[in-house]
C-alpha positions as CSV (number, residue, x, y, z in Angstrom):
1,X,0.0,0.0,0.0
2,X,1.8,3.0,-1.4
3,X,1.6,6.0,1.7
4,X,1.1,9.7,0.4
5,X,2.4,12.8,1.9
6,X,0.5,15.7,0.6
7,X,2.1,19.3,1.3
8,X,-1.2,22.0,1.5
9,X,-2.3,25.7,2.6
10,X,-5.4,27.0,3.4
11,X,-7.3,30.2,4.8
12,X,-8.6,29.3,8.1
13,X,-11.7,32.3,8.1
14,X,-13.4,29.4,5.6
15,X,-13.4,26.7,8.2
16,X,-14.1,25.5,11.8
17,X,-10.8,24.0,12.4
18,X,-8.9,21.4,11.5
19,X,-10.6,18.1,12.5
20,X,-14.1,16.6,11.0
21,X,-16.8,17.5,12.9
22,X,-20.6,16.4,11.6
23,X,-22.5,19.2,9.9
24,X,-19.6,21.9,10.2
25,X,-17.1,22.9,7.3
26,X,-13.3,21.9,8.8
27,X,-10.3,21.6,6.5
28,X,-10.3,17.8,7.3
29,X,-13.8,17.4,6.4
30,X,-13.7,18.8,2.4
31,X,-10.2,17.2,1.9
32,X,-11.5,14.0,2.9
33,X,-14.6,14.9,0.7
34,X,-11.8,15.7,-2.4
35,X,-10.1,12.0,-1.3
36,X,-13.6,10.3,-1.8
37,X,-14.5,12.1,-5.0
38,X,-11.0,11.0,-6.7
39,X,-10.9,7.5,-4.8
40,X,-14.5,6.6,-4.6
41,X,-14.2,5.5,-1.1
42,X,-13.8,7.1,2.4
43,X,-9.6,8.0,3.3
44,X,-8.7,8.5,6.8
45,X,-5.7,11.3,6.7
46,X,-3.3,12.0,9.5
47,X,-2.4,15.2,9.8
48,X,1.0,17.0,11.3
49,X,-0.8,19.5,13.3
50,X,-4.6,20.5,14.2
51,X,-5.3,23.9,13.6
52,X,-8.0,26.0,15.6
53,X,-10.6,27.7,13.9
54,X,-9.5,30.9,11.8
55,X,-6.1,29.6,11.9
56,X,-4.0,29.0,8.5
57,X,-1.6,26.8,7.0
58,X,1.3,27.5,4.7
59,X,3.0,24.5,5.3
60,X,0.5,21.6,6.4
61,X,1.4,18.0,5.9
62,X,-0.5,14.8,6.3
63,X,-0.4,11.5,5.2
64,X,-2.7,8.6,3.9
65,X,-2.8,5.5,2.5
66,X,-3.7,3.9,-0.9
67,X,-4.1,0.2,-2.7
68,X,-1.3,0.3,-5.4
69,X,-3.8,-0.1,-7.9
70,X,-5.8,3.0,-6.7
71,X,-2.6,5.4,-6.9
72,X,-1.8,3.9,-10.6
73,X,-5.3,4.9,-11.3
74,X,-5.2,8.6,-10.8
75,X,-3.2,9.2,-13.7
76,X,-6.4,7.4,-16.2
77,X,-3.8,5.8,-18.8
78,X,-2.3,9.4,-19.2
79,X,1.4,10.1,-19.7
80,X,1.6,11.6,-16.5
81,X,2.8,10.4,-13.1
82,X,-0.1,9.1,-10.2
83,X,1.3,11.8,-7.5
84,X,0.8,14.8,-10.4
85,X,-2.5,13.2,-11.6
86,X,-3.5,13.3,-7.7
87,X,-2.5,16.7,-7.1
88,X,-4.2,18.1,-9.9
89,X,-7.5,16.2,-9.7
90,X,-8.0,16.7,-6.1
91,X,-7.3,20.8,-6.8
92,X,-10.1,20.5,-9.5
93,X,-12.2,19.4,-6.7
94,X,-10.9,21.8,-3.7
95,X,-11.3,24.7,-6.2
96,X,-15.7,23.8,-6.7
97,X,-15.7,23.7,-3.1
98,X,-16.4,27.1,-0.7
99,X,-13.1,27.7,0.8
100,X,-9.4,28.2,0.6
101,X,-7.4,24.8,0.5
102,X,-4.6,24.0,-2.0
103,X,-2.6,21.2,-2.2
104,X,0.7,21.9,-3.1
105,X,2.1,18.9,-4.3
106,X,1.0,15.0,-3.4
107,X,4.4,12.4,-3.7
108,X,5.2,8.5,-2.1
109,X,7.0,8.5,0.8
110,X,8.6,5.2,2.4
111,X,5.9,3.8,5.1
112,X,7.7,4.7,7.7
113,X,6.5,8.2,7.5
114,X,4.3,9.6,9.9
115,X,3.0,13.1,9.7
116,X,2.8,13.5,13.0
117,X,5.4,11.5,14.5
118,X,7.9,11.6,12.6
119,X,8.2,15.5,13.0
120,X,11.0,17.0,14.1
121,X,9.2,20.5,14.1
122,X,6.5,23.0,13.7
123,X,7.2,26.4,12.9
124,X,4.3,29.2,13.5
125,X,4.2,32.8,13.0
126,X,1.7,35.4,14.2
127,X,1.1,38.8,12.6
128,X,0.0,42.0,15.5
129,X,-1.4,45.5,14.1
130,X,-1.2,47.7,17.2
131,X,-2.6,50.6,16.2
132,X,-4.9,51.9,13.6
133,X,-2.8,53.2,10.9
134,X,-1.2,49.6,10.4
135,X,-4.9,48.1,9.8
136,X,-4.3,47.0,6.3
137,X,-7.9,45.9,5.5
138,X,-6.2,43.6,2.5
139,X,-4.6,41.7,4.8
140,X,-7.6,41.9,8.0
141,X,-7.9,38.3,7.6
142,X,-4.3,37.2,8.7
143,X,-3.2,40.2,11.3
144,X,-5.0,40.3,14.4
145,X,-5.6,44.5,15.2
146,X,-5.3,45.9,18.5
147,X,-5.8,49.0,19.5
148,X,-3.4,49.5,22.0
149,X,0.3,50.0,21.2
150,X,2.6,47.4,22.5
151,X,6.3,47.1,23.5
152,X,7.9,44.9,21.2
153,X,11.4,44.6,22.7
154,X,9.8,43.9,26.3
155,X,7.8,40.8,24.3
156,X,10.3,39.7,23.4
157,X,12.5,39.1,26.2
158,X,9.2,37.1,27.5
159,X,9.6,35.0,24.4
160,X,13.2,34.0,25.3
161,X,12.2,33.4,29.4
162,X,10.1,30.2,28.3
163,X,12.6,28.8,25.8
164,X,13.6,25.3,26.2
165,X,11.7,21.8,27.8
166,X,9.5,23.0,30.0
167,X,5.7,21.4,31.4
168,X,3.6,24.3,29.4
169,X,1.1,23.2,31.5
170,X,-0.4,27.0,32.2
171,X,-0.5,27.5,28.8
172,X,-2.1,24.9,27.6
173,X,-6.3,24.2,28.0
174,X,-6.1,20.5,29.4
175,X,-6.9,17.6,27.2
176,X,-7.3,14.1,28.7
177,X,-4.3,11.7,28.1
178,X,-2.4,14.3,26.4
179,X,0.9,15.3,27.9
180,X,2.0,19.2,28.0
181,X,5.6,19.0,28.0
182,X,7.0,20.5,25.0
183,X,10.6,21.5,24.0
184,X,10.4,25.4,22.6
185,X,13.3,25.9,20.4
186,X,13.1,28.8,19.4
187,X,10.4,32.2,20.1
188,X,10.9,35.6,18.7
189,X,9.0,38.7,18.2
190,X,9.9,41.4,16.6
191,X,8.6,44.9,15.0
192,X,9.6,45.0,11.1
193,X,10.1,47.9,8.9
194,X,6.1,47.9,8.4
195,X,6.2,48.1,11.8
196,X,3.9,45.3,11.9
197,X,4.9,43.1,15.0
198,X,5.7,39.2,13.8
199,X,5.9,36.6,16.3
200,X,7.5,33.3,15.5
201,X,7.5,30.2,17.3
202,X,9.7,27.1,16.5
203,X,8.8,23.7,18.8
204,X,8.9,19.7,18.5
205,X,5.0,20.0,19.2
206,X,2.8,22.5,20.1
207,X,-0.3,21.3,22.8
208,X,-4.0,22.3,22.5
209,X,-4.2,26.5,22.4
210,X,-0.3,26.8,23.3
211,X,0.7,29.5,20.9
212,X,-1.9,31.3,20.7
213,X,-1.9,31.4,24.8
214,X,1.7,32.2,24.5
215,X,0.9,35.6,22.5
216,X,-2.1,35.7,24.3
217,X,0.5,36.1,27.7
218,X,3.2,38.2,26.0
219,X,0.6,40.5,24.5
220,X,-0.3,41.3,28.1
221,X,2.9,42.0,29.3
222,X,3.3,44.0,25.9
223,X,0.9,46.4,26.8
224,X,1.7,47.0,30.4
225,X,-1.5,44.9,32.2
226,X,1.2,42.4,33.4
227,X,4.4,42.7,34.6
228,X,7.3,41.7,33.1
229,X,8.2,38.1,33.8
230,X,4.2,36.9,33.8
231,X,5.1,34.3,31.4
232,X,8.4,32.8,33.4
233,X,5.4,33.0,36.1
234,X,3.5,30.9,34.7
235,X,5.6,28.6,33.8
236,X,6.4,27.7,37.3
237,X,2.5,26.7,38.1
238,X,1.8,24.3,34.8
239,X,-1.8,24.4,35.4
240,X,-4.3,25.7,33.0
241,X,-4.5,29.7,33.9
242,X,-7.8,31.4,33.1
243,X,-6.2,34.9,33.5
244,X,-4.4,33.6,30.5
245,X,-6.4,35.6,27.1
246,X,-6.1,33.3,24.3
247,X,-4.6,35.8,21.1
248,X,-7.1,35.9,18.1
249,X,-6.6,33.2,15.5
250,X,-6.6,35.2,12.6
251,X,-2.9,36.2,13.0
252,X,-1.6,33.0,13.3
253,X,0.0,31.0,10.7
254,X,1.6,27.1,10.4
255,X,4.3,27.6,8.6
256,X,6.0,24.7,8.3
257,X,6.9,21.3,9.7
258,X,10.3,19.7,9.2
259,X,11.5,16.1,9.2
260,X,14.1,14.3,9.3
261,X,15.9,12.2,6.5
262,X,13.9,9.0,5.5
263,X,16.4,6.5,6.7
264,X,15.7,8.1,10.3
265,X,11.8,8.2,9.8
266,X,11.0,5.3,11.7
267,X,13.2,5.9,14.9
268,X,12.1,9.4,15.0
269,X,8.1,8.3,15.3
270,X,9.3,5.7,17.7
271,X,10.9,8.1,19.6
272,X,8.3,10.6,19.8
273,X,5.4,8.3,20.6
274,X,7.6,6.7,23.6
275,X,8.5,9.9,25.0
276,X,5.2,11.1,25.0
277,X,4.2,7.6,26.5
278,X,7.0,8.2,29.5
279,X,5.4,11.5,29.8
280,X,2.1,10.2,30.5
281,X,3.3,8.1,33.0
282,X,5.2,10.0,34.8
C-alpha cells in the first residue's frame, strides 16, 4: 500500500478548524470529501498538526494511505505520473468547493512516514497590528488589530524566558491523556520595517491552544496589564491559567513542519510516541 504525503495551505476564516466534525465545514472534512470524489471511497488522513478555527496553514502535511492499484489509477492511462494526476484532480475538486485549501504537491513517501510523528518541528508565525494606521484591511484576515500599542522589545524578552523543555502546562487548555511538556526551540517577536509586530515560534510539538496562549500572555505584558516576567510566572504553576487571554486566530500561521531524512523516519516516530508515553506516565 503505497503512503502519500501531501504538502497543502489553506485560509482558516473558511473553516471550523482542522478536524471533521458532523455538519460543520473543517479543512479535514472537504479534503476527505476531495479523497472520496477522486478515490471513490472514504480516506482517513493523518495530519502534522490541528489547527483551531481561523487559523492558517502555509506548510500543512498529512499523510494517507492507498491500494497500489488506486494510486496507478489517478493518472487514467495518461502520460503523466499518479502523485501529479493526484495533485491536480483533487485541486479540481478543492477549487468547486467554498473555501481556501490547495494542495501543493502530493508524492510517495517510504511507510515509515508519519506526519505526526515523525516531525521534528512545527514552525508558527503570528502577525500583530497595534494601532490603527497599520490596519491594512487587505490583509484583516491574517493580522490580528489591537488597538493599543505594544512594547515589542519587552515581548520579546518574555519570548526568550520560556525557551527550552518546559511542562507548558499554564498554557495549555487540558486535554485528557495528552501530555503538555513540550521543547520550545526557538520564540521571537519582533517589529519589522512595516512596523507590523511578527511573532514566531519554532517547537517539537505544540499542545492544545499553546501559541496562541503564548501571545495571548506576551501581549499582556506587551501592553503594560502584566508585569514583566508573567510568562516565566506561569511557567512555574503548569496548570491551566484562566487569566491567560487566548490571542485571536486570525494572525496566526503554520508555517511549516520539518522532518528528518527517510532512513531516520521510523526511529524518530518511535521516539516521539515513547516519550510522549513516559510523559504520561510520569
Amino acid at each position: 500500500m503505497p503512503r502519500i504525503r501531501l504538502d497543502l495551505a489553506y485560509d482558516g476564516n473558511a473553516y471550523k478548524g482542522w478536524a471533521h466534525q458532523p455538519g460543520l465545514q473543517t479543512v479535514e472534512g472537504v479534503l476527505r470529501e476531495a479523497l472520496a470524489t477522486i478515490i471513490r471511497r472514504e480516506v482517513p488522513v493523518t495530519v502534522a498538526g490541528r489547527t483551531d478555527a481561523g487559523v492558517h496553514a502555509r506548510g500543512q502535511v498529512v499523510h494517507l494511505d492507498l491500494e497500489a492499484e488506486e494510486f496507478e489509477n489517478l493518472a487514467r492511462g495518461r502520460e503523466i505520473q499518479p502523485a501529479e494526476a493526484m495533485t491536480r484532480r483533487l485541486n479540481g475538486v478543492l477549487g468547486r468547493q467554498e473555501g481556501g485549501v490547495v494542495v501543493y504537491s502530493a508524492r510517495e513517501v517510504p511507510a515509515e512516514f508519519d506526519a505526526r510523528f515523525s516531525a521534528l518541528s512545527r514552525t508558527y508565525t503570528y502577525r500583530i497590528a497595534d494601532r490603527r494606521e497599520l490596519w491594512d484591511p487587505l490583509r484583516r484576515f491574517d493580522t490580528a488589530w489591537l488597538r493599543s500599542g505594544l512594547d515589542a522589545k519587552l515581548m520579546d524578552a518574555e519570548a526568550t524566558s520560556v525557551l527550552g523543555l518546559h511542562d507548558f502546562g499554564g498554557f495549555c487548555r487540558p486535554r485528557e491523556h495528552s501530555t503538555t511538556i513540550r521543547d520550545l526551540l526557538s520564540f521571537s517577536i519582533t517589529r519589522g520595517e512595516d512596523e507590523v509586530i511578527t511573532a514566531r515560534l519554532t517547537a517539537d510539538a505544540f499542545c492544545h491552544h499553546m501559541v496562541r496562549a503564548l501571545i495571548g500572555a506576551a501581549i499582556s505584558v506587551g501592553e503594560g496589564r502584566r508585569a514583566p516576567g508573567w510568562l516565566f510566572e506561569l511557567l512555574q504553576d503548569p496548570e491551566w491559567n484562566e487569566r491567560v487571554r487566548l490571542a485571536p486566530p486570525q494572525g496566526l500561521v503554520l508555517e511549516s513542519v520539518d522532518y528528518p531524512a527517510d532512513d531516520l523516519l521510523a526511529d524518530r516516530a518511535a521516539q516521539t510516541r515513547a516519550r510522549r508515553a513516559d510523559k504520561l506516565n510520569e
